[in-house]
C-alpha positions in Angstrom: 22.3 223.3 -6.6 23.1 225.5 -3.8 22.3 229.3 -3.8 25.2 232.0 -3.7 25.5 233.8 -0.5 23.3 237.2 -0.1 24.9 240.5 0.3 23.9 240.5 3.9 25.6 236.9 4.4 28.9 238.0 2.1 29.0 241.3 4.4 29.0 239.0 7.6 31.8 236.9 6.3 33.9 239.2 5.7 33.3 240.9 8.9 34.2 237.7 10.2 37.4 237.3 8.7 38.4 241.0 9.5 36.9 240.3 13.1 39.5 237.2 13.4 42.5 239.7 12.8 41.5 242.5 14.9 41.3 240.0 18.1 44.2 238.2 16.8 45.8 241.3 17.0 45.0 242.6 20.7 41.8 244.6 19.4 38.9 244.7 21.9 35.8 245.4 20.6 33.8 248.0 22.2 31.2 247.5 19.6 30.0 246.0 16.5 27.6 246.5 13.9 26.8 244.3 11.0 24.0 245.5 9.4 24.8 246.6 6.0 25.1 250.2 5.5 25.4 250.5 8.8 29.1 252.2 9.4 31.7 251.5 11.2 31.6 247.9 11.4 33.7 247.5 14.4 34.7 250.3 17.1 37.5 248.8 18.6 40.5 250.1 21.3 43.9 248.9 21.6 46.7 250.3 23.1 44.3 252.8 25.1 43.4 254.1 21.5 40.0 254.1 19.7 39.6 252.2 16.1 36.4 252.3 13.5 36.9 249.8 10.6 35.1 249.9 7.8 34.6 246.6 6.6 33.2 245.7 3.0 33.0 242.8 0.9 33.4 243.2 -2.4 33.6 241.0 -5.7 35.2 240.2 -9.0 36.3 242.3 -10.9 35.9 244.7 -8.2 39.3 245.7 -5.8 39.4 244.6 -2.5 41.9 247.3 -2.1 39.6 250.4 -3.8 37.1 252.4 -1.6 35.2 255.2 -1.7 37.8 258.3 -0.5 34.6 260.9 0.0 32.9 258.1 1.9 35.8 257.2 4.0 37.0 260.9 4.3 33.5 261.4 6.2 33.8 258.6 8.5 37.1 260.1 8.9 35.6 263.3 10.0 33.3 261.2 12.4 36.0 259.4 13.8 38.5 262.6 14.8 35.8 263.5 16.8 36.2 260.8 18.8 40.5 261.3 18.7 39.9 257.4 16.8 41.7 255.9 14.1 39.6 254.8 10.9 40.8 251.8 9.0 39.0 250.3 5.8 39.1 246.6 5.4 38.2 245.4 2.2 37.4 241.4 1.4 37.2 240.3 -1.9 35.8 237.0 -1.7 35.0 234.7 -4.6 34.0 230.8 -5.3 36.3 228.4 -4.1 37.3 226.8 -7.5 36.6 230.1 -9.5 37.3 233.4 -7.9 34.8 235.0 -10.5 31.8 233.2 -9.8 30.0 234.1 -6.4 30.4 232.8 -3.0 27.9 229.3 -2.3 26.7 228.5 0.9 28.6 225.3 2.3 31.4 225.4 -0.4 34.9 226.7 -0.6 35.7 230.5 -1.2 38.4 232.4 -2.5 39.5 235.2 -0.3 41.5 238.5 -1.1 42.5 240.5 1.5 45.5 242.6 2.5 44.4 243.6 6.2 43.7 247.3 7.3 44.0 250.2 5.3 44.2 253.3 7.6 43.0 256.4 5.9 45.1 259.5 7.1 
């Protein structure tokens, strides 16, 4: 039987997915981290204006849509110094067949996610 994905390999496919939209969407990434804990995931302009994302994959029962307001607020903080917007992207991914069982490599997933979040 195949092994579920680690947190490492769940974190880079949902940095993937979230990667997708920001380029399908005129981002250009200035740069990009994916080492867990490792924040923001992607520093990105568009429009002459600079972007950190947050990017977390998270899973059942878990929200996608939930973060952690004192840890965003902070990266928040971060980010104004920079005159950047700070976006949270949350992925809630899930097995193909069963959205509460966990991710396996080289099967189908389940995928919940609503696109950027911009904390104000």
């Amino acid at each position: 039987m195949a092994a579920p994905l680690t947190e490492q390999e769940l974190h880079n496919l949902a940095m993937n997915i979230v990667g997708k939209e920001l380029e399908s969407n005129g981002f250009e990434f200035l740069g990009v981290n994916s080492k867990l804990k490792r924040d923001p995931q992607f520093v990105a302009l568009k429009d002459k204006e600079l972007h950190f994302v947050i990017v977390r994959s998270v899973h059942y029962p878990q929200d996608a849509n939930v973060y952690d307001p004192v840890f965003m607020q902070s990266i928040k903080n971060h980010a104004d110094k920079f005159e950047a917007k700070t976006y949270y992207a949350g992925v809630g991914l899930g097995h193909g067949t069963d959205y509460a069982k966990p991710v396996v490599k080289d099967e189908d997933y389940t995928m919940v996610y609503n696109g950027l979040q911009e904390i104000r």
